[in-house]
Backbone as numpy.savetxt, mean C-alpha at the origin, in Angstrom:
# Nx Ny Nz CAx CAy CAz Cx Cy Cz
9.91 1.29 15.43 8.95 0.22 15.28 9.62 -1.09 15.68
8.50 -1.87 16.56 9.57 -3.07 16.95 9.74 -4.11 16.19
10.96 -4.84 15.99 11.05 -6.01 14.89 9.98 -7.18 14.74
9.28 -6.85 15.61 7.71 -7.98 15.51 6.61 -8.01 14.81
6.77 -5.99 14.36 5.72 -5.65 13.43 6.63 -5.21 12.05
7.10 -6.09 12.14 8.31 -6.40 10.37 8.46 -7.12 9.81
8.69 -7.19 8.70 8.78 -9.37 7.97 10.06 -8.37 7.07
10.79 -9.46 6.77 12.31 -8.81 5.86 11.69 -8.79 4.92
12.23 -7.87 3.58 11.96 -8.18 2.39 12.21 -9.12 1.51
13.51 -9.46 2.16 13.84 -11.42 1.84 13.01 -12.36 1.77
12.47 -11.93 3.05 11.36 -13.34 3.63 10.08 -13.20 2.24
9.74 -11.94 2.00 8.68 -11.42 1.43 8.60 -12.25 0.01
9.72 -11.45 -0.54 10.61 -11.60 -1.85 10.66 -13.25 -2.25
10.98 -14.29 -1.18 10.87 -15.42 -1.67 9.82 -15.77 -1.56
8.98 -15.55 -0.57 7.17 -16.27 -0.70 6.73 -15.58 -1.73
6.89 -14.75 -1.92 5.81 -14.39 -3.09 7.13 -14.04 -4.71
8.17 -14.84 -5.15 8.81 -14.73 -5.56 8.59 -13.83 -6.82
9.24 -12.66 -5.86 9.67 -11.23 -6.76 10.94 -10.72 -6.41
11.69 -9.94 -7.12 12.97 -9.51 -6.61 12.79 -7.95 -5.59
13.71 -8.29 -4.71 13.60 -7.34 -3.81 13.76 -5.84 -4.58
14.35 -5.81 -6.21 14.34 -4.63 -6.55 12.95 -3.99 -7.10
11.95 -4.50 -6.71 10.85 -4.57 -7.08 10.24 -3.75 -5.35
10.55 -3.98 -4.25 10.01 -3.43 -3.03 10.95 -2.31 -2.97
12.31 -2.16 -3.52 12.64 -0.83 -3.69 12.44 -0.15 -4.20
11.81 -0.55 -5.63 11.30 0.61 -6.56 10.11 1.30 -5.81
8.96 0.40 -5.05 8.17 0.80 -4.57 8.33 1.75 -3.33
9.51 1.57 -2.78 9.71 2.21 -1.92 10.07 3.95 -2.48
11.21 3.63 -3.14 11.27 4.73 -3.73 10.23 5.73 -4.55
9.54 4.77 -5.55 7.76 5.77 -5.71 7.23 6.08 -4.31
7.30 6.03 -3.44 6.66 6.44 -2.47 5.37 5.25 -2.47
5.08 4.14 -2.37 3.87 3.48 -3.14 3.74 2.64 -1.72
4.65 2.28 -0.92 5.25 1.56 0.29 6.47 2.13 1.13
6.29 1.66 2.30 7.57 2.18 3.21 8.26 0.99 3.65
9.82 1.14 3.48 10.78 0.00 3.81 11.66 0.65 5.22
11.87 0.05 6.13 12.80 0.68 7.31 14.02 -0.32 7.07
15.43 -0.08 7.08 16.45 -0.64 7.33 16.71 -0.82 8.94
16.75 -2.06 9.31 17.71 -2.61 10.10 18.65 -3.11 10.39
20.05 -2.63 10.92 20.87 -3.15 10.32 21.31 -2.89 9.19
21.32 -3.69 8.67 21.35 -4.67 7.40 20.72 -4.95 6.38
19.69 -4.85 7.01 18.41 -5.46 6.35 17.35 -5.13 6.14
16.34 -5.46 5.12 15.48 -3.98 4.52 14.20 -4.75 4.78
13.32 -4.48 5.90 12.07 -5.01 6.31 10.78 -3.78 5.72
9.80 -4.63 6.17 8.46 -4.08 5.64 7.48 -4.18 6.59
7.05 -3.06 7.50 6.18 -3.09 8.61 4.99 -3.82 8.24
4.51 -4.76 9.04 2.54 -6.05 8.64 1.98 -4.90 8.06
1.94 -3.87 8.64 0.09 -3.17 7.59 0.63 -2.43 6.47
1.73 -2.51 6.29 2.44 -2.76 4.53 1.69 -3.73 3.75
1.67 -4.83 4.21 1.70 -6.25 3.82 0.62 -6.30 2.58
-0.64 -5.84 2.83 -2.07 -5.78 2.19 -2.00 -4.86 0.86
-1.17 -3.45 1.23 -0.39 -3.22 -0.24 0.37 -3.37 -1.02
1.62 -4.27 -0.67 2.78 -4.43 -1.04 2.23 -5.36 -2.08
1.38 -6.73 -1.52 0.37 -7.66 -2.00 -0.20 -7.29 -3.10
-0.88 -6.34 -3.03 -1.76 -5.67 -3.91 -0.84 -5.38 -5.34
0.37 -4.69 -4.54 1.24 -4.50 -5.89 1.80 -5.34 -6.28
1.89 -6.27 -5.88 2.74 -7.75 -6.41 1.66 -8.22 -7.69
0.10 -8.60 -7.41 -0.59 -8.72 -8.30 -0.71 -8.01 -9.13
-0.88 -6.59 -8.96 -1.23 -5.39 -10.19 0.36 -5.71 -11.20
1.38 -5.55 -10.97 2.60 -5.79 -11.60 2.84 -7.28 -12.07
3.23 -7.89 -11.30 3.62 -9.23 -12.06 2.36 -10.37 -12.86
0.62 -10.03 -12.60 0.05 -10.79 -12.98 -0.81 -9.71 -13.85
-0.70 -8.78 -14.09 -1.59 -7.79 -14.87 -0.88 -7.60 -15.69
0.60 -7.20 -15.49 1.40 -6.50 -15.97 1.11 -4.96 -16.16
1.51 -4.58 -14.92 1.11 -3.54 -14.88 2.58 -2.79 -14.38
2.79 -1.77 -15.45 3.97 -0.90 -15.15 4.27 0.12 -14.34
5.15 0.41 -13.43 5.56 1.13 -12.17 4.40 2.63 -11.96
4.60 3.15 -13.49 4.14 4.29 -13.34 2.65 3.62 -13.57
2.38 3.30 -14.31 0.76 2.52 -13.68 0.14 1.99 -12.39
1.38 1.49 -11.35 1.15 0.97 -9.87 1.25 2.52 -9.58
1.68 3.68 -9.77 1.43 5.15 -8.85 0.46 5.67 -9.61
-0.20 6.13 -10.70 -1.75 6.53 -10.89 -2.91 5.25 -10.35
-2.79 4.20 -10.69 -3.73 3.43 -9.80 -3.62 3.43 -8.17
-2.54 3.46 -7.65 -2.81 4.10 -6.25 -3.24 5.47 -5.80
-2.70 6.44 -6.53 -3.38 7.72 -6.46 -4.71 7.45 -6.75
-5.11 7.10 -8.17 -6.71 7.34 -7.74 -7.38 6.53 -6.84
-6.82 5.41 -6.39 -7.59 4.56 -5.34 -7.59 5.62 -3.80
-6.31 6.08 -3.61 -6.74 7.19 -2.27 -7.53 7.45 -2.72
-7.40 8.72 -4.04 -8.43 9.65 -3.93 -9.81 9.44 -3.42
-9.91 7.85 -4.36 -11.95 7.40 -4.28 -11.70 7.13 -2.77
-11.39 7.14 -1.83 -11.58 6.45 -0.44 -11.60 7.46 0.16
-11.16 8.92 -0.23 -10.95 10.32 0.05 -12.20 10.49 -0.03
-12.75 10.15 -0.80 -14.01 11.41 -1.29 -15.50 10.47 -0.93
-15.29 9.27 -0.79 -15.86 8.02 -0.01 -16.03 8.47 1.67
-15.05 8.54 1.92 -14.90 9.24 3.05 -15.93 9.99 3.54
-15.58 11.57 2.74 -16.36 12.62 2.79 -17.62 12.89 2.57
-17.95 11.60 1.27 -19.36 11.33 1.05 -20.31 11.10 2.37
-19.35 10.10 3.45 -20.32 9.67 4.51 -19.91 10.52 5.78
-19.36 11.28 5.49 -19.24 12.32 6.19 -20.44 13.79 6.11
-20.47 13.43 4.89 -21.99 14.52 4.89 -23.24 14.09 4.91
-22.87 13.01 4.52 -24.54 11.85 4.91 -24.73 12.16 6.29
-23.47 12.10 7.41 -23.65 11.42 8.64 -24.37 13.11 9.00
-23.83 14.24 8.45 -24.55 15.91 8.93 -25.67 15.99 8.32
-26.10 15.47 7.13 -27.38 15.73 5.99 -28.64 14.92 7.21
-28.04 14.04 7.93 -28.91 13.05 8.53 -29.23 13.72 9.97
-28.70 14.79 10.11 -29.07 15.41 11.77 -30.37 16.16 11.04
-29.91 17.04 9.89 -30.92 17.51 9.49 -32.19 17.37 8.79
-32.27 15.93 8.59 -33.32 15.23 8.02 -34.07 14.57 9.26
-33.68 14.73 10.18 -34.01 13.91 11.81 -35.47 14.80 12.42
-35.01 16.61 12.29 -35.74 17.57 12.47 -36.93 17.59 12.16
């Protein structure tokens, strides 16, 4: 991935002042993906919108680690099955056309 679609976790970490052991934990839940460069531990842009997400659920909810991985699990899930919902609408609707 090229360094253009990356922001450091530094950079991250001070704008939205949280400690970077906070994007590792996430990394490590599996909750976000971090790539090392170098040196240095970046966070690909379409990270950005979840990483975000978890910054609020944790530091302004207070919401605990293992609470940021069941609230993301069930949020796939509903977008899973959201999904599939309009996925059978879109076949239910050939046959309602007839």
């Amino acid at each position: 991935m090229a360094t253009q679609d990356m922001i450091t976790a530094q950079d991250f970490c001070i704008h939205h002042n949280v400690e970077i052991s906070f994007i590792q934990s996430l990394n490590e839940s599996g909750l976000i993906e971090v790539t090392q460069q170098e040196e240095t531990l970046c966070v690909p842009l379409h990270q950005l919108p979840q990483l975000e997400k978890m910054v609020r659920l944790y530091y302004e909810m207070d919401i605990n680690m293992e609470g940021l991985e069941t609230i993301t699990h069930l949020l796939n899930r509903m977008n899973e099955m959201q999904q599939e919902i309009v996925k059978l609408q879109n076949r239910l609707g050939v046959y309602e056309e007839e």
